[in-house]
C-alpha positions in Angstrom: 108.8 104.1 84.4 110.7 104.7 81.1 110.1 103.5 77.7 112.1 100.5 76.2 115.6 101.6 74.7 118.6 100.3 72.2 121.3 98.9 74.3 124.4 97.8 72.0 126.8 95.2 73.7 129.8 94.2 72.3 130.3 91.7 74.9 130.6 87.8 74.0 127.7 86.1 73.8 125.7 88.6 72.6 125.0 86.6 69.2 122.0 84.7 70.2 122.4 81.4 71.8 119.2 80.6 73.7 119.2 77.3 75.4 119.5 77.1 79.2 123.7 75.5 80.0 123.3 72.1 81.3 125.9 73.1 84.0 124.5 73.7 87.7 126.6 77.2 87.5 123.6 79.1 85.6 120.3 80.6 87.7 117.3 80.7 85.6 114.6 83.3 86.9 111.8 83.0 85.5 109.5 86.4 84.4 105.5 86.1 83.4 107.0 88.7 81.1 110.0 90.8 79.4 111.5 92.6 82.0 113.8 95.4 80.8 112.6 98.9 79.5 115.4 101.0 80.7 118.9 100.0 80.8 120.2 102.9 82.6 120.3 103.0 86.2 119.5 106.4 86.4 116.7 106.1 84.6 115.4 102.7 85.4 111.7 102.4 87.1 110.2 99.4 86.5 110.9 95.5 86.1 114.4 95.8 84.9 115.3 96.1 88.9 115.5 92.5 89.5 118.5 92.8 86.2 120.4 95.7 87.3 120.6 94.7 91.2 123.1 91.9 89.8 125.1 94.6 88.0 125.0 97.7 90.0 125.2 97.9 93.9 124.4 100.2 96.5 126.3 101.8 99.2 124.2 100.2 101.4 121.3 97.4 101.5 118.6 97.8 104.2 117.9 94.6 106.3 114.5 93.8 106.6 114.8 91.2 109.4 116.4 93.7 111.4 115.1 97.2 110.3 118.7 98.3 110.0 120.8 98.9 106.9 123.8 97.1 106.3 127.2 98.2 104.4 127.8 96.9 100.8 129.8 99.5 98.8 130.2 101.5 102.2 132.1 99.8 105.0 130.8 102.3 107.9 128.8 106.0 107.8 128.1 108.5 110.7 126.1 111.5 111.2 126.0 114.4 112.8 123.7 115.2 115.8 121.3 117.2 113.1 121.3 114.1 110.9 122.1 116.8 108.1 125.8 116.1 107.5 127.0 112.2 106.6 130.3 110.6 105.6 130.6 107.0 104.5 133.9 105.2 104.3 134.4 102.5 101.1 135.9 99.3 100.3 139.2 99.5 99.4 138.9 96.4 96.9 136.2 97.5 94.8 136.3 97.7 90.9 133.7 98.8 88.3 133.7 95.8 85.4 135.7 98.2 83.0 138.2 98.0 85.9 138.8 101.1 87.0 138.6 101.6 91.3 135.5 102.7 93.2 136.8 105.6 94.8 135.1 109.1 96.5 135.1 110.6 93.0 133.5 107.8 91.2 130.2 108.3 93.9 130.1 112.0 93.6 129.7 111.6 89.9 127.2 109.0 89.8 124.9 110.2 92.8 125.5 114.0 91.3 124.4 112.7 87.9 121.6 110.6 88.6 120.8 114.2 90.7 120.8 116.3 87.5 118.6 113.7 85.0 115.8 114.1 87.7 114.0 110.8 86.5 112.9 107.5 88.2 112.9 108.1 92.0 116.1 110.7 92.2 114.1 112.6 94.4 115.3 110.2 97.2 118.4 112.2 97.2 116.6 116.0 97.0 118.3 116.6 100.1 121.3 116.4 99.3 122.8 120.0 99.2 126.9 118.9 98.8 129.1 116.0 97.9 132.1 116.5 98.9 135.0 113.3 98.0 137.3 113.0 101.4 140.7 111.7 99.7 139.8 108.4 97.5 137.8 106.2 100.8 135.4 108.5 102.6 132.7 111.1 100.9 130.6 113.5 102.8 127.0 114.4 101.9 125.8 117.9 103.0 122.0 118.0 103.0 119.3 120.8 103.1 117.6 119.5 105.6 117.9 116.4 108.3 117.3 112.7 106.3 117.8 109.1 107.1 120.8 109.0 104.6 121.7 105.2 105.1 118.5 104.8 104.7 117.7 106.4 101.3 121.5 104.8 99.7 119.9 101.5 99.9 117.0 102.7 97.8 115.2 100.2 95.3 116.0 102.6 92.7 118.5 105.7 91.9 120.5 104.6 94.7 123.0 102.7 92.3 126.5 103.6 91.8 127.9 102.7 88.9 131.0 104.1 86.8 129.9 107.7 84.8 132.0 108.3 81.6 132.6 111.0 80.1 133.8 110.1 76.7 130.8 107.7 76.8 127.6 109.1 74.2 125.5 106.9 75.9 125.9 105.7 79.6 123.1 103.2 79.2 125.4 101.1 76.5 128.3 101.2 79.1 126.4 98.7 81.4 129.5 99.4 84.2 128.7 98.6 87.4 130.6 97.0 90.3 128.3 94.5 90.8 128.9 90.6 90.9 127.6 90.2 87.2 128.1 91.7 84.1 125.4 91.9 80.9 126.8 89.5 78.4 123.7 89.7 75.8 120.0 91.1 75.9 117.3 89.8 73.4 114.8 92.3 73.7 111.3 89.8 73.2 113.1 87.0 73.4 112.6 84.0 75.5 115.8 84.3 77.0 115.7 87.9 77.4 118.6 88.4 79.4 122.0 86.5 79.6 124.9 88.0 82.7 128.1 86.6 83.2 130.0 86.7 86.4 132.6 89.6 86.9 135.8 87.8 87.6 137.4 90.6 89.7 134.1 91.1 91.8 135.2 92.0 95.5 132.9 89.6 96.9 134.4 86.6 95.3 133.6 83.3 94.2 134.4 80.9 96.9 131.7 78.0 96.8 129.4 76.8 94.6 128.1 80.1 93.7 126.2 80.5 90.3 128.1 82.0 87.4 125.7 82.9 85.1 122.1 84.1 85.6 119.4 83.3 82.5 115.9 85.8 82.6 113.5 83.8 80.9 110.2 85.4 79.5 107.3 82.7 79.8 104.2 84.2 79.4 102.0 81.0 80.8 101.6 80.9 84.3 101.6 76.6 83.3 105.0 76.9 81.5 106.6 78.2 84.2 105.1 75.7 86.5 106.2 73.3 84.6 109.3 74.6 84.2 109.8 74.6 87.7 108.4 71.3 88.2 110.9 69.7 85.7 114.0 71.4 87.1 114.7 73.4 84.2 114.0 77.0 86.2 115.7 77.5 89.6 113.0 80.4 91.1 109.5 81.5 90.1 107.5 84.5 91.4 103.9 85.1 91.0 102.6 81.9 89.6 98.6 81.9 90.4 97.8 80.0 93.9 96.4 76.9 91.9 99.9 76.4 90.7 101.2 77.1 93.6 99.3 74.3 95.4 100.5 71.6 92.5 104.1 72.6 93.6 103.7 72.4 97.8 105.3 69.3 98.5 106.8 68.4 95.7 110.5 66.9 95.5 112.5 68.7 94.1 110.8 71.8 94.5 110.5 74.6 97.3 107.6 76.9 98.0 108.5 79.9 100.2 105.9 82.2 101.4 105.7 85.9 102.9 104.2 88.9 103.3 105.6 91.5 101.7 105.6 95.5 101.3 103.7 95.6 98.0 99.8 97.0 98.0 97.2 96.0 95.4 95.4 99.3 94.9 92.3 100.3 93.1 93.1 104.4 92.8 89.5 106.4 91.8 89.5 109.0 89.1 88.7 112.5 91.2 88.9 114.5 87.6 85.8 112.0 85.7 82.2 112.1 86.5 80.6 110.1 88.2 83.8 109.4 90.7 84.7 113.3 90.8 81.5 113.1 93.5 82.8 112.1 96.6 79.8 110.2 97.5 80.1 108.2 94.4 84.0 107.3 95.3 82.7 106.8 98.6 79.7 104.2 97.8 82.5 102.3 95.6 84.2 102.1 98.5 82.1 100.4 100.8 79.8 98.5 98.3 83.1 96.1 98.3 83.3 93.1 100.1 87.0 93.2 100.8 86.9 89.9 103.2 85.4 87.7 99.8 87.6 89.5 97.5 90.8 88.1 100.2 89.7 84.8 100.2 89.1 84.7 96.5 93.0 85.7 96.2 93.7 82.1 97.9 96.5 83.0 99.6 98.1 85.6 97.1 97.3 88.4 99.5 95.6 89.3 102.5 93.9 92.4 103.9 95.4 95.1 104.0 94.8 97.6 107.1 96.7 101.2 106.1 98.3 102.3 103.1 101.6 101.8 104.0 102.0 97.8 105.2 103.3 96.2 108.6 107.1 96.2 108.7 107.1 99.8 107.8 107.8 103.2 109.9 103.9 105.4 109.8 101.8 102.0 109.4 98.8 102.3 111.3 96.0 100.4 111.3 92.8 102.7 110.7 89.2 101.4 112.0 87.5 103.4 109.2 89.1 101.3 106.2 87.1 98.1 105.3 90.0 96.2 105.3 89.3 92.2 106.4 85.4 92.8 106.8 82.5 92.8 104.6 81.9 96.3 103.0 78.9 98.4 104.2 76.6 98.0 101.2 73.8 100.1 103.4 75.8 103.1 103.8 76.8 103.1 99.5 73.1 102.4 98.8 72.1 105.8 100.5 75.5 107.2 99.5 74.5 106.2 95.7 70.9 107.3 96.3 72.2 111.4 97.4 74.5 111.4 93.9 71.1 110.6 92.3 72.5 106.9 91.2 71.1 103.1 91.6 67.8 101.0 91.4 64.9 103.0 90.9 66.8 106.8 89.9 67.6 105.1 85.9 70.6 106.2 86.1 73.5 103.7 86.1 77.2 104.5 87.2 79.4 102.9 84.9 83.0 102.4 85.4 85.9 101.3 83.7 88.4 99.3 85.7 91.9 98.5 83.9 94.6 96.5 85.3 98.5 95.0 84.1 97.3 92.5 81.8 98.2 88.7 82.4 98.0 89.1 86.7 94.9 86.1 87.3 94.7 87.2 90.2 93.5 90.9 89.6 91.4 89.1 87.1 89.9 86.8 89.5 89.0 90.2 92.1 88.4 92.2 89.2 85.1 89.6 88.0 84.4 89.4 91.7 84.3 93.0 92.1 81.6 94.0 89.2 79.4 91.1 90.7 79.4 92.8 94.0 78.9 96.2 92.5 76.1 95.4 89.9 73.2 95.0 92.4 73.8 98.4 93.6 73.2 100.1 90.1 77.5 100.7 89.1 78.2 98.6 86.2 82.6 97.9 86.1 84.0 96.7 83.1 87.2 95.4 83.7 90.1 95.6 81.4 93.4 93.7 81.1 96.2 96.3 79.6 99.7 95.9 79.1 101.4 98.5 81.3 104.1 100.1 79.1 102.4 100.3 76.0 98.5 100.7 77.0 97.6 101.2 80.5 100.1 103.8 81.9 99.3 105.7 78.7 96.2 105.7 78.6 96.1 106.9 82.2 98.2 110.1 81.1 96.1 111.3 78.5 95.6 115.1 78.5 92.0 114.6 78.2 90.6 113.3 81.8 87.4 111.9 80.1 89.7 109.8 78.1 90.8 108.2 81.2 90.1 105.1 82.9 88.0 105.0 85.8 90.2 102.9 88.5 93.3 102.5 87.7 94.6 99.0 89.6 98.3 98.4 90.1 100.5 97.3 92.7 102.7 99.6 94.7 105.9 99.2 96.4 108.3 102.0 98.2 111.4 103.1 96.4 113.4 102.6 99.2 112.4 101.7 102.7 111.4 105.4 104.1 107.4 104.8 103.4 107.2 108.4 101.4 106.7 107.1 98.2 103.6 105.5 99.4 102.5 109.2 99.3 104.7 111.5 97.2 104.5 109.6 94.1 101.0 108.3 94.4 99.4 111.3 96.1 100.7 114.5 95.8 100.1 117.0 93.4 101.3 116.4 89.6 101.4 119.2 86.8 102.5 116.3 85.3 100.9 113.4 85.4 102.8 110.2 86.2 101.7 108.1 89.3 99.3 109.9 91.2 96.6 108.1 88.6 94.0 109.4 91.1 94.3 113.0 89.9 94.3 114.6 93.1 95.3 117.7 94.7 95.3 119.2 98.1 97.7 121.4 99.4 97.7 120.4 103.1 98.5 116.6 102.4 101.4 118.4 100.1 103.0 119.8 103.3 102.6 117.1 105.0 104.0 114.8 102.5 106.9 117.3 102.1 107.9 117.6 105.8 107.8 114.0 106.9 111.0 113.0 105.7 112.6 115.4 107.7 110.4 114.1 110.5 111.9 110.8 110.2 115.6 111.4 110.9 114.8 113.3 113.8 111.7 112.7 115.5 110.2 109.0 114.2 107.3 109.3 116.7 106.1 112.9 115.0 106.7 111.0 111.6 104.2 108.4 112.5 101.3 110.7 113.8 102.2 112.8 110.9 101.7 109.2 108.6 98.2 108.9 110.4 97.0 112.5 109.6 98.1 111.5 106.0 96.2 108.5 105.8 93.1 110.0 107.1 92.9 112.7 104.4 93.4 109.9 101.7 90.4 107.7 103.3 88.0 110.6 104.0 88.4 111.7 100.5 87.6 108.0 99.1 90.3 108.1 96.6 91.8 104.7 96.7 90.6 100.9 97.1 92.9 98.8 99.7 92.3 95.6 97.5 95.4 93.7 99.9 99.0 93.1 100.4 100.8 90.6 98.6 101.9 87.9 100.1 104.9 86.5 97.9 104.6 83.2 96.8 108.0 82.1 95.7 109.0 78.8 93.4 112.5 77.6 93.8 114.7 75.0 93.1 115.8 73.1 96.3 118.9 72.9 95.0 119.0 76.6 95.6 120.6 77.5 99.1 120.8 80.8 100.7 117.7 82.5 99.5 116.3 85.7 101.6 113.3 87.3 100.2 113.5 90.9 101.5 110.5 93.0 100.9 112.6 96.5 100.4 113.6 95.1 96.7 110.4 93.2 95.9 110.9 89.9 93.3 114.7 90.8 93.4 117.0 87.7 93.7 120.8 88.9 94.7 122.1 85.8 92.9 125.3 86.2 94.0 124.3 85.6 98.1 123.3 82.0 96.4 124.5 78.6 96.4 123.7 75.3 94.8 124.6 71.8 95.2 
């Protein structure tokens, strides 16, 4: 995640404008909020995804349907035996929007620099040893050790390729990418926050009544955009609440797609601040939850979720000893709470802070649930809505651990479709603290986290067990709250044709892969 920066575009249309064309040719995505913080690709970590997957492209795009990646920038790849040696062949028509060619060169450079800035999730490509350009068409990758390779160029993030310049002071202001659009104007907390254009030489081309320009509009009110929708005036909507999602079922001119997706709502326990630095404390919080009412109080926005890394994935496993769909066991945290020296009759109260991306009803909804199920039991949550950039990811980093929140709720998503972020970025150990929010350290779930990669190119069913050994340490040391899996409840325009919500590049729309009437 990066802070908000300056991005200066000469390009037309960058002068204000703000009202939606009347034309069919123009996509309107609708955002509960502003989306871009970071405009380079290198760097980028957050929202700004579901922007810069219209401008940049990968070399390949994994296919969720099929478990299989597919070519986009690359035409073909093998590997050797040892997975540890790749070589990718390109498209021979490719441009970046300044117009210069894609070639061998242009990869090295942008895979070797997003290498060197060691930000966002570049450590998808740590085992890369060598890139080495084969003539202008083909580039081999040398690795350290055996990786799924295919696998980690279609990543969510820091897999992009886009054009590095040298006599450029600041790549984020070049906004070059091969991509089907390019960024005709950004109006940073603006309604219309960002405006792209379609890249006339793109090699995909433009045959059929494909959309040639793409609006992000901001609208804060979950009844805005609803109405929005209703009226025709936004062509696709994620993450309304599910009582405006069940106005919309049924309604002409409107679509409602459902599906489960790869993204965890999770509660992750402060291991650093009394009281949850007891295990039996995290552990009473644990099961004093009633996870099947908190599901059904979502109303369809998730369901349970049975692992830590979701169906659909390679290491999921469902484990007997996580709550999951059933009731909590309220007995076991009473006597749990009772050892600590906590709940009715001791005097003592546990009181917990709870803070959560502000504006998500739904979190809000479990959130109120949740400190009614815990208050009988003598734990007193206090639940706080924070906006993530500016209030709850920094207070989370504070130096000072009793500064901290308590529980830190987000959701969580993988960076590309290899399940390891699920553990590396959330779990393993951090001098510096960025996403493992639960403060925890232990150096045998470190070795595993850093040998089951390697496990996955070359022996899948060692990877798996390897997951499961994982997940056990996590659950027997109480450190997170499985509060569900999404299920993504998409709004769209039934003029809009095409549409594939793939869970590898959650509330991305590849606009170009669209038509309309």
């Amino acid at each position: 995640m990066a802070v908000a920066v300056a991005l200066s575009l000469a390009a037309a249309g960058c002068s204000g404008g703000g009202d939606r064309a009347e034309d069919d040719d123009t996509f309107v995505y609708l955002s509960s909020r502003g989306l871009v913080t970071e405009w380079d690709p290198a760097r980028s970590y957050s929202d700004e995804v579901v922007v810069l997957s219209n401008v940049y492209e990968t070399l390949t795009r994994y296919n969720a349907k099929t478990g299989r990646t597919e070519g986009v920038l690359a035409t073909g790849w093998k590997s050797s035996k040892d997975r540890k040696t790749w070589t990718f062949t390109l498209r021979d028509d490719v441009r970046f929007h300044s117009g210069r060619p894609l070639t061998a060169d242009s990869v090295k450079a942008a895979i070797e620099r997003t290498m060197k800035l060691k930000a966002s999730a570049s450590y998808v490509w740590d085992p890369v040893k060598k890139i080495v350009p084969l003539g202008t068409r083909k580039v081999r990758f040398e690795l350290s050790r055996p990786a799924p390779l295919d696998v980690i160029a279609s990543a969510t993030y820091t897999a992009y390729i886009y054009e590095v310049r040298k006599d450029a002071a600041d790549y984020r202001a070049t906004g070059r990418g091969t991509g089907p659009y390019t960024i005709s104007a950004w109006r940073p907390g603006g309604e219309y926050e960002v405006e792209l254009t379609a890249f006339k030489d793109y090699w995909g081309g433009w045959r059929g009544n494909r959309y040639t320009k793409v609006l992000f509009q901001a609208v804060p009110q979950s009844s805005t955009a609803a109405q929005l929708m209703r009226s025709g005036e936004g062509d696709y909507a994620g993450g309304l609440p599910p009582q405006l999602i069940d106005t919309l079922r049924g309604r002409p001119g409107v679509t409602v797609r459902e599906r489960p997706s790869w993204q965890t709502l999770i509660g992750l326990l402060n291991t650093e601040k009394k009281p949850l630095d007891d295990i039996r404390v995290r552990r009473a919080v644990v099961n004093a939850l009633d996870y099947e009412k908190l599901i059904t109080a979502s109303r369809g926005a998730l369901v349970p979720s049975d692992g830590i890394i979701p169906p659909g994935l390679l290491g999921h496993t469902t484990d007997p000893d996580l709550p999951g769909d059933r009731p909590g066991d309220r007995s076991r945290a009473r006597k749990l709470l009772a050892a600590a020296g906590y709940g009715p009759g001791s005097g003592r109260t546990v009181e917990l802070e709870m803070t959560y991306p502000a504006g998500d009803d739904t979190i809000r909804t479990l959130g109120d649930l949740m400190a009614a199920q815990l208050r009988p039991l003598g734990i007193d949550l206090r639940v706080k809505g924070l906006e993530w950039s500016s209030a709850q990811w920094p207070l989370a980093k504070r130096k000072d651990p009793d500064e901290r929140q308590d529980i830190f709720v987000m959701y969580w998503w993988p960076d590309d479709p290899e399940s390891l972020s699920f553990y590396r970025n959330v779990f393993r150990t951090e001098k510096e603290i960025s996403y493992n929010l639960a403060y925890y350290s232990n150096p045998r779930l470190d070795r595993l986290i850093d040998s089951v990669s390697a496990l996955t190119a070359t022996d899948p069913d060692r990877a798996v067990r390897t997951y499961r050994t994982m997940q056990d340490i996590v659950i027997d040391d109480a450190l997170v709250l499985f509060l569900g899996t999404t299920v993504y409840q998409r709004v769209l325009n039934s003029d809009v044709k095409g549409f594939t919500d793939n869970p590898a590049y959650a509330n991305v729309v590849f606009v170009h892969d669209l038509t309309h009437r």
